[in-house]
NUFIFI-905975 format. One line per 2 residues: for each residue y, z, x of N, C-alpha, C. Coordinates in pm, whole numbers, plus 50000, padded with zeros to 5 digits. Layout:
BEGIN
Y,Z,X,Y,Z,X,Y,Z,X; ...
This chain:
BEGIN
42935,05710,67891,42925,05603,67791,42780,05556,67784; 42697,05526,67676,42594,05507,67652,42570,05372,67699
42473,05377,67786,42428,05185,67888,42422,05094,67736; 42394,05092,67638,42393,05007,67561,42557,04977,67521
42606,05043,67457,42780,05036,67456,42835,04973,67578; 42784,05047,67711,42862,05002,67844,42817,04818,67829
42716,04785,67830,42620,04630,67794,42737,04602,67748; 42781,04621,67579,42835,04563,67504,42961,04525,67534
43005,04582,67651,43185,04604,67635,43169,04504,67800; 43025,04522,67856,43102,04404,67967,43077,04267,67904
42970,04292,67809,42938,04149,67778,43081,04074,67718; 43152,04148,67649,43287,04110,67556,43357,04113,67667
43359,04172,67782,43512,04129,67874,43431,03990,67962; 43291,03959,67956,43291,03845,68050,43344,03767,67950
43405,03711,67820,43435,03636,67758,43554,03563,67818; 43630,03644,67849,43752,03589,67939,43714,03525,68091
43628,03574,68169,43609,03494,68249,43484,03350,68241; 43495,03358,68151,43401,03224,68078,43455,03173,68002
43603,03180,67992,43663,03067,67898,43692,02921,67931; 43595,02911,68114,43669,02752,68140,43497,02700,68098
43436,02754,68041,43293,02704,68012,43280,02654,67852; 43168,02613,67803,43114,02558,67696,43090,02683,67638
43000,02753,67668,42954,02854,67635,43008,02983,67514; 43141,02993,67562,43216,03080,67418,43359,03027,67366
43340,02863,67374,43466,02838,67285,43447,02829,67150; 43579,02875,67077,43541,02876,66907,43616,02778,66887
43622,02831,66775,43712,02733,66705,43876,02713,66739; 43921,02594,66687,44084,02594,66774,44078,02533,66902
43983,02591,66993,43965,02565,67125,43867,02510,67184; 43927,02387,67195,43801,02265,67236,43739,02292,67393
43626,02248,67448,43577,02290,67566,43633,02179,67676; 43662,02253,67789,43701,02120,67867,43594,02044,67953
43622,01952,67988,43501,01838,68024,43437,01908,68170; 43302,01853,68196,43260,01938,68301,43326,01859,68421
43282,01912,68562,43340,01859,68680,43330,01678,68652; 43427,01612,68692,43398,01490,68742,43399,01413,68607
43411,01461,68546,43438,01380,68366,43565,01393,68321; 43616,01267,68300,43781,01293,68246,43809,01305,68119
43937,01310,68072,43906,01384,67884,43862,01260,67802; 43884,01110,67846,43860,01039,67785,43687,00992,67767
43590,01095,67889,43478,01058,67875,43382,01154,67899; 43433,01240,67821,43383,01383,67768,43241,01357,67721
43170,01489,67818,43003,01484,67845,42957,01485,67692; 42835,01432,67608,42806,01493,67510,42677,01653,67503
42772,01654,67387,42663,01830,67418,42554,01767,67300; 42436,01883,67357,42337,01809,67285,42333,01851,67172
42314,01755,67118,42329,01797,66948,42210,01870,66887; 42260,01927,66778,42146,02032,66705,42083,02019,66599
41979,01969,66548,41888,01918,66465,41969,02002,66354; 42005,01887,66281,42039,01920,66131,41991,02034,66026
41848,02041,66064,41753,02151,65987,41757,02277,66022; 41817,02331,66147,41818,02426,66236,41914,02491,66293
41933,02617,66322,42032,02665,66379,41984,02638,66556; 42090,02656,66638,42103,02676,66796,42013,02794,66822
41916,02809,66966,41875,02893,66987,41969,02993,67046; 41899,03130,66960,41992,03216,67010,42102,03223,66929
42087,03189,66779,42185,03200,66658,42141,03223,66572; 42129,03349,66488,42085,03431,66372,42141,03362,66256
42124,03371,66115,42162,03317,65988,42251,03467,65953; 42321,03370,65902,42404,03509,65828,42352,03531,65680
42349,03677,65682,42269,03733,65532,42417,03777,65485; 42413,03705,65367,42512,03785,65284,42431,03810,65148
42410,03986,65116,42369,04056,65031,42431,03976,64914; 42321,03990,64785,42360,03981,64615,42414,03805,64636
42407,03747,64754,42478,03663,64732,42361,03548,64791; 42315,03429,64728,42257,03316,64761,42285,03233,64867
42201,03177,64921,42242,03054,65056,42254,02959,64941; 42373,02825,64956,42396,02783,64893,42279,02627,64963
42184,02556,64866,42086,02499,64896,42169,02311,64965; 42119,02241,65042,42142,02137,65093,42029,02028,65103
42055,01903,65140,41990,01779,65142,42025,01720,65199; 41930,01594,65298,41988,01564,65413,41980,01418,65383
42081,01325,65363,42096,01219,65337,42151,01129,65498; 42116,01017,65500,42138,00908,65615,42213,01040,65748
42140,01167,65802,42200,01239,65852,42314,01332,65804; 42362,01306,65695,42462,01415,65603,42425,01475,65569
42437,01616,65614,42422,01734,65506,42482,01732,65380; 42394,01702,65262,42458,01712,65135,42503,01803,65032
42559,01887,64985,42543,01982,64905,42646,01925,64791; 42609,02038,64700,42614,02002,64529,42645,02127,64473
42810,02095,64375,42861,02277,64408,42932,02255,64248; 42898,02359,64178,42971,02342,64047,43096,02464,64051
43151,02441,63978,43234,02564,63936,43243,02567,63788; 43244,02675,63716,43195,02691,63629,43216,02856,63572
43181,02878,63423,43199,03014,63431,43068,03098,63424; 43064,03187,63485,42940,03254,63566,42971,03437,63459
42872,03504,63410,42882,03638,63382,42806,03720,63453; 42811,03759,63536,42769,03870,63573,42759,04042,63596
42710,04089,63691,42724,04260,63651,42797,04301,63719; 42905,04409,63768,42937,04476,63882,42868,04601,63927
42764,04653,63851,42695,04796,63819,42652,04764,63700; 42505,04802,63683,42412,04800,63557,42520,04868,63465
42527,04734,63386,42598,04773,63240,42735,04787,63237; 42812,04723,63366,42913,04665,63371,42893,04454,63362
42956,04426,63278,42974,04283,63276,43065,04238,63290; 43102,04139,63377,43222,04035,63384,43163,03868,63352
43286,03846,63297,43254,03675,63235,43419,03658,63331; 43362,03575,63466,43422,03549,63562,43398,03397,63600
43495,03307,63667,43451,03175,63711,43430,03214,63888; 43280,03125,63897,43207,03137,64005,43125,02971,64047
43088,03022,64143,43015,02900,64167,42886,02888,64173; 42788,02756,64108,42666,02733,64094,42575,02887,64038
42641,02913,63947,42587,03033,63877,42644,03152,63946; 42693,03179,64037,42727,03326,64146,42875,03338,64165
42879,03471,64149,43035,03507,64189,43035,03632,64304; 43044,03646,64455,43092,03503,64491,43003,03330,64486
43042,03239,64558,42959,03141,64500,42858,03157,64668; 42759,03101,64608,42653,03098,64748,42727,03056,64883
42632,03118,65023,42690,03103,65123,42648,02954,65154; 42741,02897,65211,42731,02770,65289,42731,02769,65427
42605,02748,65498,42561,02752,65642,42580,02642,65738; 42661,02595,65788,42582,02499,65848,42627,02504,66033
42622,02386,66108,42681,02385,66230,42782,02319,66259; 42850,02327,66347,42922,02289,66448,42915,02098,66512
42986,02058,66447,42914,01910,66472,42856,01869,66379; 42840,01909,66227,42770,01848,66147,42801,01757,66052
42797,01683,65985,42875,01583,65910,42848,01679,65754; 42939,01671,65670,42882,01740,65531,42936,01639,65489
42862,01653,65340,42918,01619,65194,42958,01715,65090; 43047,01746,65045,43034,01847,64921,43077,01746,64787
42984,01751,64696,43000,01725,64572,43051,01815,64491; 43177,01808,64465,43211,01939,64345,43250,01874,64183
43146,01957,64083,43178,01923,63975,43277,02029,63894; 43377,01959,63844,43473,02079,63770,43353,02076,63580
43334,02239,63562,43279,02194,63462,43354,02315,63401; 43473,02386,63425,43647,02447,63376,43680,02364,63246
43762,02450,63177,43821,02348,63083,43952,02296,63136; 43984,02332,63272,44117,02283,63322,44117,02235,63444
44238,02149,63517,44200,02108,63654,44178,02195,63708; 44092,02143,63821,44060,02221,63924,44028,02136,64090
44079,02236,64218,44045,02165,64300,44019,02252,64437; 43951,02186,64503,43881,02308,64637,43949,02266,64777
43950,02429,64830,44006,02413,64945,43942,02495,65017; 43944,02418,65155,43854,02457,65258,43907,02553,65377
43868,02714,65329,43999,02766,65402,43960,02771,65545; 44080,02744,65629,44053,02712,65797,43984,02635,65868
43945,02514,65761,43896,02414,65845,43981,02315,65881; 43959,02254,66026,44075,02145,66082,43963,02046,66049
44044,01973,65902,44000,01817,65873,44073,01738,65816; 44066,01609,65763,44132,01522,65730,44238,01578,65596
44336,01536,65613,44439,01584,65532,44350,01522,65363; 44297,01434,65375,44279,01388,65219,44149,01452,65182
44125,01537,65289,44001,01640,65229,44070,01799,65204; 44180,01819,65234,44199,01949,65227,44182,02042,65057
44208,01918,64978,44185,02000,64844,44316,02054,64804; 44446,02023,64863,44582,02055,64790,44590,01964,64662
44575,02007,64543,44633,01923,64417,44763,01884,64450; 44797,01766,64428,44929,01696,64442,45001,01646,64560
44917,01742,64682,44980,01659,64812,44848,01583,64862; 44726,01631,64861,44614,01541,64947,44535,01452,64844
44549,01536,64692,44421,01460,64602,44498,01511,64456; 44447,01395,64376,44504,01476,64269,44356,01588,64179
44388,01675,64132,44325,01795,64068,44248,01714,63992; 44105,01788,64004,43949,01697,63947,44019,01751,63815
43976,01690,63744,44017,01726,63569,43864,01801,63550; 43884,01838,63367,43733,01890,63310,43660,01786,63319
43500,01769,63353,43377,01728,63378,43405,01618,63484; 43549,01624,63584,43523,01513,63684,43475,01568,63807
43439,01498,63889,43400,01501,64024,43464,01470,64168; 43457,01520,64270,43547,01478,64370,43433,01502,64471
43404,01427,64551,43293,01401,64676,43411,01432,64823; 43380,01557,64904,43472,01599,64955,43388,01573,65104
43418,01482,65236,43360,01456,65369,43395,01492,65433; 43359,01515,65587,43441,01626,65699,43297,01637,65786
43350,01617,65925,43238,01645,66052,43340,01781,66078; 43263,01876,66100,43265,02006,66147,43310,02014,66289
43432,02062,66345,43480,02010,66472,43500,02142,66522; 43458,02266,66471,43481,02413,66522,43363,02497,66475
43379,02592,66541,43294,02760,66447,43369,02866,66415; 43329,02904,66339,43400,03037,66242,43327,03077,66158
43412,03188,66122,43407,03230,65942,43499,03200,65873; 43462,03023,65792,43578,03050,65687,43522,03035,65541
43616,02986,65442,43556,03025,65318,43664,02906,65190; 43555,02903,65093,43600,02754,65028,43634,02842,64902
43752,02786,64786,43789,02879,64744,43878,02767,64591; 43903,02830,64506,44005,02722,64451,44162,02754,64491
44258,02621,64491,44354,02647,64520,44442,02616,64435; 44428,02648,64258,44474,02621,64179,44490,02791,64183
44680,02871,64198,44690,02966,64170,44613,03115,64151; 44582,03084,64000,44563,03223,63890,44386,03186,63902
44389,03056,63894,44236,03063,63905,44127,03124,64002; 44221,03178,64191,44143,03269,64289,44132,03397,64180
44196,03496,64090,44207,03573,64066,44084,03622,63933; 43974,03494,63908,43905,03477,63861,43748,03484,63924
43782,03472,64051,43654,03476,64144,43572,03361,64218; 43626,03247,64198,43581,03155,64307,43588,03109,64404
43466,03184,64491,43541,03174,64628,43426,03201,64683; 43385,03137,64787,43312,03166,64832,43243,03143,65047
43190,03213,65071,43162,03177,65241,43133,03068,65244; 43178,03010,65411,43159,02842,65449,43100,02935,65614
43035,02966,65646,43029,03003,65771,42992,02857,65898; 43035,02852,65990,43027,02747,66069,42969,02787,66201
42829,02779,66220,42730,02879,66353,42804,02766,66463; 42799,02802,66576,42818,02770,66687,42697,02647,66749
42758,02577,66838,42636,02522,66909,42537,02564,66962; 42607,02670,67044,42526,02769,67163,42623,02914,67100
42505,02997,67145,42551,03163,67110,42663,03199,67186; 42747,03244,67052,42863,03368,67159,42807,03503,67218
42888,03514,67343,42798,03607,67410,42880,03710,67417; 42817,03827,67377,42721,03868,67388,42666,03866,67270
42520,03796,67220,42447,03759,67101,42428,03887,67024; 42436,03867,66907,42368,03947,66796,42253,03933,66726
42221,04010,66696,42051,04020,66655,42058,04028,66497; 42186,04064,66446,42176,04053,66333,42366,04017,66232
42371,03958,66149,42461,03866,66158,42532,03878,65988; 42612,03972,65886,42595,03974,65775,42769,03905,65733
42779,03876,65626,42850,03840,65519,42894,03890,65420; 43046,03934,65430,43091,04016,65302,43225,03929,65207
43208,03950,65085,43338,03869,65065,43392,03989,64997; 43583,04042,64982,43625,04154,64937,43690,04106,64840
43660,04141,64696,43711,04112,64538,43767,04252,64522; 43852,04233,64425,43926,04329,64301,43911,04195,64160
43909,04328,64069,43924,04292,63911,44004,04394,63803; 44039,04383,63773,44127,04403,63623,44063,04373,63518
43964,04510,63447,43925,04504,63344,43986,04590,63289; 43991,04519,63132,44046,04680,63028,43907,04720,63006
43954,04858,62926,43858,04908,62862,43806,04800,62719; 43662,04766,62723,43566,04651,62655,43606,04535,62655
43659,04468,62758,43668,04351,62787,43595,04318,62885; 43515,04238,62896,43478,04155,63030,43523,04053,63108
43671,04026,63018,43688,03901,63164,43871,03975,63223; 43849,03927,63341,43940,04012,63417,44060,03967,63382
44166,04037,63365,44335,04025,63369,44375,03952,63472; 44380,03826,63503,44459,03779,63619,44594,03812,63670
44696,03844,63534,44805,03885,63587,44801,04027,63660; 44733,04086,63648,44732,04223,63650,44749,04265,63819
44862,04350,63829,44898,04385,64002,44778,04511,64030; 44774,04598,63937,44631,04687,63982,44535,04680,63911
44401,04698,64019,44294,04686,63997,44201,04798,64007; 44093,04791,63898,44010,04928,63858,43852,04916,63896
43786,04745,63927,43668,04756,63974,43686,04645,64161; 43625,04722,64223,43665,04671,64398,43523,04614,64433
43494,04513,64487,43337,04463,64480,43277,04398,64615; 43238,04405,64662,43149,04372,64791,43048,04235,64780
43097,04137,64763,42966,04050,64759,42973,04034,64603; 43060,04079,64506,43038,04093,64354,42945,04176,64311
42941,04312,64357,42878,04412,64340,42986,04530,64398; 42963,04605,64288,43068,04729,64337,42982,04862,64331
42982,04953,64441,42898,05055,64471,42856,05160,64382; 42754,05219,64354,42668,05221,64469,42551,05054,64395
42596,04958,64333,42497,04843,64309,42471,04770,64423; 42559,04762,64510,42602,04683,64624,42486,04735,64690
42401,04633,64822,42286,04606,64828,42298,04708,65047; 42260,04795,65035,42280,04779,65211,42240,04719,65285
42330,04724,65419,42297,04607,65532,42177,04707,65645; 42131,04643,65668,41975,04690,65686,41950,04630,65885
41978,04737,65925,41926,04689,66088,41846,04847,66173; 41799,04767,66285,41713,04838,66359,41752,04900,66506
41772,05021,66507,41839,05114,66612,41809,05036,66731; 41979,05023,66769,41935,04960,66888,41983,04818,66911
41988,04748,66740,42057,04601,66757,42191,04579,66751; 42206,04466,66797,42410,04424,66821,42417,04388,66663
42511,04451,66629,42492,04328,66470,42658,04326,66452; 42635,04217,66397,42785,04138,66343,42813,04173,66182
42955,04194,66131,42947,04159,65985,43083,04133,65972; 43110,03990,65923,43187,03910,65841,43243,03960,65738
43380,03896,65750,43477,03938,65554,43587,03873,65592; 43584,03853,65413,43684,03720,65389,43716,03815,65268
43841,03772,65276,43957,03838,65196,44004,03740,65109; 44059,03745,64963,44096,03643,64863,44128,03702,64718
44222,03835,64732,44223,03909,64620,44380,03930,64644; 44432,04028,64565,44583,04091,64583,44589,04125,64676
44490,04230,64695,44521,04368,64818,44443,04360,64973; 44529,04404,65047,44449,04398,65189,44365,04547,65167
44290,04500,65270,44120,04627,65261,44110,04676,65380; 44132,04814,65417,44120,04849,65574,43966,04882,65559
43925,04829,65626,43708,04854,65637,43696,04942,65743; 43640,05024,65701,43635,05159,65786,43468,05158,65797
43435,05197,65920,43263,05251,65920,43229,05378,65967; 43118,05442,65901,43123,05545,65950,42999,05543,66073
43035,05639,66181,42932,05684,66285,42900,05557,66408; 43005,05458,66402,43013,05408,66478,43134,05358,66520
43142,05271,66651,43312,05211,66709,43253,05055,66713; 43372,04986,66678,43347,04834,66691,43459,04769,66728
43438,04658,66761,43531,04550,66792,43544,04435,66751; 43670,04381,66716,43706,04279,66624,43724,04160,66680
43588,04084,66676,43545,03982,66769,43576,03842,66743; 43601,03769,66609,43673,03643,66559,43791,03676,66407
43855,03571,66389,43949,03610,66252,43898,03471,66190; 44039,03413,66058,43972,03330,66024,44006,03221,66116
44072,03183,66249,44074,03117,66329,44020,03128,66424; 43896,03166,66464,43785,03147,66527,43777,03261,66584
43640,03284,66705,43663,03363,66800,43711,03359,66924; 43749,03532,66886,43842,03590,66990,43837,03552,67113
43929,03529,67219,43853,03460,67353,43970,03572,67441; 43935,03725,67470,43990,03845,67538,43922,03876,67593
44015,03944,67743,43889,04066,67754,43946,04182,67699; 44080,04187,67651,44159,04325,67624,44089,04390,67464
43975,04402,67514,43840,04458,67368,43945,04649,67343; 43951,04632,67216,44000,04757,67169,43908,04797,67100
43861,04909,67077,43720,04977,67008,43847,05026,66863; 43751,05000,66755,43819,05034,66676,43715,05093,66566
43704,05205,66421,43617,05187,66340,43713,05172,66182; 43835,05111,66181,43902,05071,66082,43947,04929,66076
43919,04818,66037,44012,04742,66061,44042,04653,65930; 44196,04601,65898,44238,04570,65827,44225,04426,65782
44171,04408,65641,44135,04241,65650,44237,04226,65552; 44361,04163,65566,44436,04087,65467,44382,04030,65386
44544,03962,65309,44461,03828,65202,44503,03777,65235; 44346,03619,65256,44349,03530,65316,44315,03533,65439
44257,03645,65486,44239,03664,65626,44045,03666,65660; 44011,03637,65749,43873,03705,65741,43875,03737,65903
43786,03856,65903,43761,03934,66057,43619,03969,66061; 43549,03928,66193,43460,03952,66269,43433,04084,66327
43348,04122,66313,43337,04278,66387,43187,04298,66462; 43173,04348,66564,43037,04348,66632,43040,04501,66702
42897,04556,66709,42912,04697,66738,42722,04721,66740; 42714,04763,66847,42573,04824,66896,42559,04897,66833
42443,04912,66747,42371,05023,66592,42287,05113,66666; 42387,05236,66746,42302,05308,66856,42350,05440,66820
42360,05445,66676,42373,05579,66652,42273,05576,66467; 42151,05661,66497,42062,05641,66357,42100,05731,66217
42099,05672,66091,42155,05714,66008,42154,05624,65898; 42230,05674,65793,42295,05583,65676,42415,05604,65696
42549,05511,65717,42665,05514,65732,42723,05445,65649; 42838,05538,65568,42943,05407,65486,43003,05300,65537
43025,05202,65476,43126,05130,65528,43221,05036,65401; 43319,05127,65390,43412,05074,65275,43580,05060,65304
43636,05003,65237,43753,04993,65198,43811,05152,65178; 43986,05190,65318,43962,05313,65315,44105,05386,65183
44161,05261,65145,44249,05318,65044,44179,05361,64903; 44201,05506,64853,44142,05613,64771,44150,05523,64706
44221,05471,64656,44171,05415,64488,44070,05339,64462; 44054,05238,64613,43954,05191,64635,43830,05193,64640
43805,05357,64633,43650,05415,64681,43635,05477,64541; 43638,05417,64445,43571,05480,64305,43594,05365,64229
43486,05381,64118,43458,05295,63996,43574,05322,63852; 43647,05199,63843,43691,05229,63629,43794,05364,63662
43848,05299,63799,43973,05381,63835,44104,05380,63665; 44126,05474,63632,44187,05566,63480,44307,05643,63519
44398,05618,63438,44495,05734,63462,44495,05870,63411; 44337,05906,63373,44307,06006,63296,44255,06144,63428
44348,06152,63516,44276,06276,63605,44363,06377,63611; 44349,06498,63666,44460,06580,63711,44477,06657,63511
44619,06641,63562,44689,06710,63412,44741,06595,63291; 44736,06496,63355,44671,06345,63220,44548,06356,63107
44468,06460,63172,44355,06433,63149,44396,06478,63017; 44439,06616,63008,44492,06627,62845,44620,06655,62799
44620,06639,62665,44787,06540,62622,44891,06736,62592; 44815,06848,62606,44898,06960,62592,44935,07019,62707
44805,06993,62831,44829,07040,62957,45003,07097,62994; 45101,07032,62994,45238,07030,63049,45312,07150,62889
45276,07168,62830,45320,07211,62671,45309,07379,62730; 45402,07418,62669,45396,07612,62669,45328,07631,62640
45268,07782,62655,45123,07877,62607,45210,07935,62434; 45133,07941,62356,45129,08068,62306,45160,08181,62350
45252,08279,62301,45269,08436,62397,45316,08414,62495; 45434,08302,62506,45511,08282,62632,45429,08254,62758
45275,08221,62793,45215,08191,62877,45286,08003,62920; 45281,08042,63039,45344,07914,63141,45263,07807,63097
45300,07622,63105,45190,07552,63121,45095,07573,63222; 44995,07502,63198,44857,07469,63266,44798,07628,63261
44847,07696,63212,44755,07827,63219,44647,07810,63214; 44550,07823,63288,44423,07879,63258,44386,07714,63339
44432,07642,63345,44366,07553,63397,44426,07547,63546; 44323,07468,63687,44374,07461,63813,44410,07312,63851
44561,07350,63847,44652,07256,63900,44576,07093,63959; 44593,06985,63884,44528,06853,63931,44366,06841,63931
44321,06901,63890,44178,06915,63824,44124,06858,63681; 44059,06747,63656,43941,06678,63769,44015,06583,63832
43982,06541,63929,43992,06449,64009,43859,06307,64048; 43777,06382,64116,43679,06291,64153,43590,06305,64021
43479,06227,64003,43358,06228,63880,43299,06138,63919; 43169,06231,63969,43073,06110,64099,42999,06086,63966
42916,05981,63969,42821,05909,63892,42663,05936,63949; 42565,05956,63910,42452,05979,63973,42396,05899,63914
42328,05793,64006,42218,05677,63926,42125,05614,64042; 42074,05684,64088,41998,05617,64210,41911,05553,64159
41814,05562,64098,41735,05502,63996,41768,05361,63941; 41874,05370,63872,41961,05220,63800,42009,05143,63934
42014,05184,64033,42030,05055,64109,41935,05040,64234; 41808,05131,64224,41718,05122,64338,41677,04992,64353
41635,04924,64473,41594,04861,64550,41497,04849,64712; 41464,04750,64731,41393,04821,64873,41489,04852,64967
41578,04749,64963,41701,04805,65082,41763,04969,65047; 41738,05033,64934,41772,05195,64952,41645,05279,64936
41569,05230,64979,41409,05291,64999,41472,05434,65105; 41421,05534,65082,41411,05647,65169,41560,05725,65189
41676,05665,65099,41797,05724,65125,41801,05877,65037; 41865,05960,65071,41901,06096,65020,41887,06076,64903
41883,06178,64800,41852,06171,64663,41986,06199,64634; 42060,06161,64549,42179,06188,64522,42303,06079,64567
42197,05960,64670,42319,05918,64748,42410,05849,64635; 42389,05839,64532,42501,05743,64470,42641,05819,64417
42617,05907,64441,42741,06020,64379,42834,05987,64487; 42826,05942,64572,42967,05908,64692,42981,05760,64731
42891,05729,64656,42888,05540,64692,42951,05460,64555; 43038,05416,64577,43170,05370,64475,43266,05306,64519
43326,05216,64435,43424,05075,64437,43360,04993,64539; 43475,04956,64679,43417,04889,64735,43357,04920,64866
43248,04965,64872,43151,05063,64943,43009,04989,64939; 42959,04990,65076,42788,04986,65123,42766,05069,65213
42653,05048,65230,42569,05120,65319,42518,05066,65450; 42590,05090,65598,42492,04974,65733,42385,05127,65756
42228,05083,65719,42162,05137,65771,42124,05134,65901; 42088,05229,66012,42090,05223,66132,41961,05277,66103
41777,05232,66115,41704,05285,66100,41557,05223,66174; 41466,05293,66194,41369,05304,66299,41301,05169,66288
41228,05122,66387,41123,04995,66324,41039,05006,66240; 41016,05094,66228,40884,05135,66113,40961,05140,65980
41073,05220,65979,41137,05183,65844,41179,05037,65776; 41225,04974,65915,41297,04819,65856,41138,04765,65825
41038,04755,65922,40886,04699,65813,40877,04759,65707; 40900,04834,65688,40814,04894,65578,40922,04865,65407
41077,04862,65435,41200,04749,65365,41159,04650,65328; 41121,04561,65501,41053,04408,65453,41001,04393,65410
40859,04501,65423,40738,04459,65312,40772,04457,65151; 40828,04591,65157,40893,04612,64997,40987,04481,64945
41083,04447,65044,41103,04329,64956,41043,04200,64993; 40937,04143,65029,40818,04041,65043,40759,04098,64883
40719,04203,64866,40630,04212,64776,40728,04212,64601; 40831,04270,64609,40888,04201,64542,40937,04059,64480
40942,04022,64566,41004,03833,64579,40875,03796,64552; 40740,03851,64558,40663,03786,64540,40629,03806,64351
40638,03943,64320,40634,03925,64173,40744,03861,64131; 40877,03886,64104,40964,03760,64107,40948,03655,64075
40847,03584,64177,40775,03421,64150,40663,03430,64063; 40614,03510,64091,40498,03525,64010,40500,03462,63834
C-alpha cells in the first residue's frame, strides 16, 4: 500500500479514537466538556474572527459557481440573496431561462463558520410565493422556511430577514421549499467550515451541486413536470463546459455534492479509491473507512468524499447511469433513428438489411476550443468527445502545471477587469 494512502487510512481510523476530543466533532455531535468542567459550564472554544477561516481550513471552490458576497454588521454576518429568474448556458449555445439565485444557477456558495451568527435577507423577486429552507441546519423552528408551519410564504417583491447562530459543520445547502419550484433550479451550497480542522486535513476542498433539466427541442425553460431528463449539470454546467477540479500530485483533496433533482447520481471517479467522509448530517465519526470509487448521492442527500491525488493524470468523475453521461439525450438511436428501419426489403430482403443492428448509438461532440479555459490547458486534443452530461475532470497534475493554470487564470481575471 502506498505510505501516502497508508497516512490517509490511519489518519481516518484515528477519528474514532478521538471522538472524546474537540478536535473532530461535526455536526449533530456536540463536544464534551474538558476534565473538571461540568455540562453546565462548558469551557469556551476560542472563537474565530468573523473574516477568516480556522487555521488549517481550506475554502471550498465550487467551479462556474460564485462565493456568495457578505457584510459584517454589529458582529453579524450579513448576506443579501435574491431569487429571481436567472438565463444561463449549459454548453455554448445551449440556454436555459431557469430561477436561480443573485444572478446564478446554482446560486453562489455561502461560506461561513461554525459559531457564527448570520443574517440572510431574501428578496422574492418570482411572480409567486416563495420561501427558503435551510437544508440540515439545527435552528429555530421560525427560521426553518416551511410556508405555513414556521412562516408564512414571502409573496412577489416581499422580504423575509432569516437569523440563526451556526451550532454545527457540514455540507448543507439552502434551497426553495415551495414544491415544483426546486425543479427550476434554486438551490444552492451553505457550507459550514469547522472550528478546528478535521483530521486528517485537506489541502484542497471543492463543491459540486447535481441538477437535471427537461428541455424540449427550442425551448429554454425546463419542463418541471417532466420524470426524464435530457441535460445533467455539474455546478450548472453540463460537460464537457463544466470547469475541472484542478490539484497537485500528492494532495488530500475533498469534494462535496448536494443532491436536489429527481434522480439519485452514483459519482464514480476514475484512477482513484476514496472514502465517504461526511453526509448531509455532518461528519462521519468511524473507523470502519470502506474505500470506495462509486458512491451514491440521493435526493436530498449530500456526501463528502476525501482521497490522496497519488495517482497523475486527467480522471473522470461523473454520474455512472448511461443516460447520464451524454448531452440532448433523444430517442432517435439504434433503429429509431429511421422511420423504415423495422419495414421489409424490396426482393423479400429481411428488415434492417444492410444496416448493423442498434447503430448509432453514441455521437461524441468535438469542441475543445468552444469551451477552452485555463483549467483545460494541456488536456488531450479531442478530450471533449467523452466529456458529457454530468461529467468533470479531477486533474491530478505536477507543480509546474498547477502554476502555470494559476497564472493563466490570474492573467485572465485580470483582462476581465480590465
Amino acid at each position: 500500500m502506498p505510505s501516502n494512502r497508508r497516512s490517509f487510512l490511519q489518519g481516518l481510523a484515528s477519528l474514532a479514537g478521538a471522538a472524546s476530543t474537540q478536535a473532530v466533532y461535526g455536526q449533530h455531535v456536540h463536544p464534551p466538556p474538558p476534565p473538571g468542567t461540568s455540562q453546565g459550564q462548558r469551557a469556551a472554544t476560542p472563537p474565530v474572527p468573523p473574516y477568516a477561516l480556522a487555521s488549517g481550513v481550506v475554502p471550498v471552490v465550487s467551479p462556474d459557481i460564485p462565493d456568495m458576497p457578505w457584510r459584517l454588521e454589529a458582529g453579524v454576518k450579513v448576506f443579501d440573496i435574491r431569487v429571481e429568474h436567472v438565463r444561463t448556458e449549459l454548453v455554448p449555445g445551449r440556454a436555459l431561462d431557469g430561477w436561480g439565485f443573485n444572478g446564478s444557477i446554482p446560486g453562489p456558495t455561502i461560506q461561513v463558520t461554525e459559531g457564527d451568527r448570520v443574517r440572510l435577507n431574501v428578496e422574492n423577486r418570482l411572480p409567486e410565493p416563495f420561501s427558503m429552507h435551510w437544508h440540515g441546519l439545527e435552528i429555530p423552528v421560525d427560521m426553518d422556511g416551511m410556508p405555513g408551519i414556521s412562516q408564512d410564504a414571502i409573496p412577489p417583491d416581499g422580504r423575509f430577514a432569516y437569523e440563526f447562530t451556526l451550532k454545527q459543520n457540514g455540507t448543507c445547502f439552502y434551497h426553495s421549499h415551495m414544491a415544483m419550484q426546486g425543479m427550476m433550479g434554486p438551490i444552492g451550497l451553505f457550507i459550514i467550515h469547522p472550528r478546528r480542522p478535521h483530521s486528517p486535513r485537506v489541502d484542497r476542498d471543492f463543491g459540486l451541486v447535481l441538477q437535471e433539466w427537461a428541455l424540449l427541442p427550442n425551448n429554454t425553460i425546463p419542463n418541471s413536470l417532466a420524470m426524464e431528463f435530457n441535460w445533467l449539470t455539474l455546478n450548472g454546467k453540463s460537460g464537457p463546459a463544466t470547469t475541472p477540479l484542478i490539484v497537485k500530485i500528492g494532495e488530500r483533496v475533498r469534494i462535496r455534492m448536494v443532491n436536489l433533482g429527481m434522480d439519485h447520481h452514483p459519482m464514480h471517479m476514475h484512477g482513484h479509491q476514496f472514502f465517504v467522509t461526511g453526509t448531509e448530517g455532518g461528519r462521519i465519526r468511524t473507523s470502519a473507512v470502506v474505500p470506495e470509487n462509486t458512491v451514491l448521492v440521493g435526493v436530498g442527500q449530500a456526501r463528502d468524499i476525501e482521497f490522496v491525488a497519488d495517482n497523475p493524470g486527467d480522471w473522470h468523475f461523473h454520474c455512472h447511469l448511461p443516460h447520464h453521461m451524454m448531452n440532448q439525450m433523444v430517442p432517435m438511436v439504434g433503429p429509431h433513428l429511421t422511420s423504415e428501419a423495422n419495414t421489409p426489403r424490396p426482393g423479400g430482403s429481411p428488415p434492417n438489411a444492410g444496416m448493423y443492428p442498434g447503430f448509432p448509438q453514441d455521437m461524441p461532440m468535438l469542441m475543445d476550443e468552444r469551451v477552452a479555459k485555463p483549467e483545460t490547458s494541456g488536456l488531450r486534443k479531442g478530450w471533449t468527445a467523452g466529456t458529457m452530461g454530468m461529467m468533470t475532470i479531477v486533474r491530478v497534475v505536477t507543480p509546474e502545471l498547477f502554476d502555470r493554470i494559476q497564472a493563466l487564470k490570474a492573467e485572465q481575471a485580470a483582462k476581465a477587469g480590465a
